[in-house]
One Martini backbone bead per residue (centre of mass of N, CA, C, O) as a GRO file, in nm:
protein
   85
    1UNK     BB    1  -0.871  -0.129   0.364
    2UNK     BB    2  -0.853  -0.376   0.137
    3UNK     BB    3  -0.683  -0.524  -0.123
    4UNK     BB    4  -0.677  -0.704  -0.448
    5UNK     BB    5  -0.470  -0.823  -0.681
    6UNK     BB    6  -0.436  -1.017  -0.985
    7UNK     BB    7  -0.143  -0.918  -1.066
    8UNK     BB    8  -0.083  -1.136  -0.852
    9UNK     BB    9   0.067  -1.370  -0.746
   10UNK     BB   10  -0.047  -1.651  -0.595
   11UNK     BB   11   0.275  -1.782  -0.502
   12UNK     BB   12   0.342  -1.485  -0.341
   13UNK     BB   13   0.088  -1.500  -0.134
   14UNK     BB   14   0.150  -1.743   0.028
   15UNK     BB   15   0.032  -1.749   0.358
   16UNK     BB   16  -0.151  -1.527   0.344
   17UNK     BB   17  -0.359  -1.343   0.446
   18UNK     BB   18  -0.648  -1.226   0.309
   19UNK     BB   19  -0.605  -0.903   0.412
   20UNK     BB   20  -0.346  -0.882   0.298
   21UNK     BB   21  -0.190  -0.606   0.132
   22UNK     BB   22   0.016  -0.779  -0.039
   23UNK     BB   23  -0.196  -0.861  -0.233
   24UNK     BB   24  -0.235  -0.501  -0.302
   25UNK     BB   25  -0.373  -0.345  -0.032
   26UNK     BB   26  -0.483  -0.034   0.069
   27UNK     BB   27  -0.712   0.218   0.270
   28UNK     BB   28  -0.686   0.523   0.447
   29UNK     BB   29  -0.824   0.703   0.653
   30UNK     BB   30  -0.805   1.057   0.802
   31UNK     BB   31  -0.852   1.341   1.022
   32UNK     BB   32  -0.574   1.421   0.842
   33UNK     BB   33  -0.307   1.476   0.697
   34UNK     BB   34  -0.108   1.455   0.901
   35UNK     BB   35  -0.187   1.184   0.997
   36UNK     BB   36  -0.085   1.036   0.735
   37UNK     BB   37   0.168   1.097   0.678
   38UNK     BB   38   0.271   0.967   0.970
   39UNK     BB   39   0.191   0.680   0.876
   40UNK     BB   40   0.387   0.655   0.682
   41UNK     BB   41   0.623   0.751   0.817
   42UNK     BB   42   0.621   0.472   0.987
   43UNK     BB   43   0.638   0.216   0.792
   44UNK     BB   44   0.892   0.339   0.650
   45UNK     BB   45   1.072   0.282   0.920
   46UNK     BB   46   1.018   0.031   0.967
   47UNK     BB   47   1.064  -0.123   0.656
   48UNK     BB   48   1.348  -0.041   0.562
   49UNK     BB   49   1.462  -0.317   0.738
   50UNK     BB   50   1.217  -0.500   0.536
   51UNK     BB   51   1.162  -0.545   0.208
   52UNK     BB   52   0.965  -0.718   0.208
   53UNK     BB   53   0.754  -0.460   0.343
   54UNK     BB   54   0.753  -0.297   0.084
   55UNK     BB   55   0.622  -0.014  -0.025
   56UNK     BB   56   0.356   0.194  -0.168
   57UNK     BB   57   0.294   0.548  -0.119
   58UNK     BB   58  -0.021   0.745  -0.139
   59UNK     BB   59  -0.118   1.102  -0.100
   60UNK     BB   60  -0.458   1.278   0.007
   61UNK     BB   61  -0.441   1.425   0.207
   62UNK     BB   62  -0.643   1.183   0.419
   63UNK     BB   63  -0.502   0.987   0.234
   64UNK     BB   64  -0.390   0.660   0.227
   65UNK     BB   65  -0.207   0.420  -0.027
   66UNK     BB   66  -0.115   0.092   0.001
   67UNK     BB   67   0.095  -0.069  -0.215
   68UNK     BB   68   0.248  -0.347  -0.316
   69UNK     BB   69   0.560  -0.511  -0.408
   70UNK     BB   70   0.466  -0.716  -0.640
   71UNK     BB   71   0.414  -0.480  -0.807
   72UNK     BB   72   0.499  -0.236  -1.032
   73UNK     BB   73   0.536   0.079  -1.077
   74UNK     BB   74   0.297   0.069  -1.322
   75UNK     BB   75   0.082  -0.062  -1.144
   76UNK     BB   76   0.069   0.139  -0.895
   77UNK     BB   77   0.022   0.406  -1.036
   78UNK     BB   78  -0.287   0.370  -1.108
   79UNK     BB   79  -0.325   0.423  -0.786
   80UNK     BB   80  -0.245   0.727  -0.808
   81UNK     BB   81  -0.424   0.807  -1.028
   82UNK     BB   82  -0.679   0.746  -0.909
   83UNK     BB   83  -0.643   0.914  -0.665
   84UNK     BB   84  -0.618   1.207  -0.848
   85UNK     BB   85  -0.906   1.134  -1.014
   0.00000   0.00000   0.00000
C-alpha cells in the first residue's frame, strides 16, 4: 500500500504515478520477518547506485515501511516511531 504525504511539496513529484511511493511512502507486510528484511535488503542494493530512487526503511516483524527521501530524516522518523508504537 502507498500513502502520499502533504509535506513535499508539488512540484517534487511531478510527473509521477498517483500510487508512486516516492509521493510519501509505502508499507509492505511479509510472511515472516526474514522476508521483509530480505525486501528492504534487494531496494537498498537496487537504490544504492541511483540516490534519486532512495529511500528510509523502517523494519518491524514482517513489516517494512519505505518513506521516499522527499521527508527530512526527523519527518521520515515520525513513520518510525508510529511503526513502533
Amino acid at each position: 500500500m502507498t500513502f502520499t504525504d502533504s509535506r513535499i511539496a508539488a512540484s517534487d513529484t511531478q510527473g509521477l504515478d498517483t500510487d508512486d511511493s516516492l509521493r510519501g511512502g509505502a508499507v509492505e507486510v511479509f510472511g515472516s520477518a526474514e522476508d521483509a528484511k530480505a525486501r528492504s535488503k534487494y531496494i537498498q542494493s537496487v537504490t544504492k547506485s541511483m540516490p534519486m530512487l532512495a529511500e528510509y526503511h523502517y523494519l518491524d516483524g514482517p513489516v517494512l515501511v519505505r518513506v521516499s527521501h522527499y521527508l527530512t530524516p526527523q519527518q521520515a522518523g515520525e513513520y518510525e516511531a508510529a511503526l513502533r508504537g
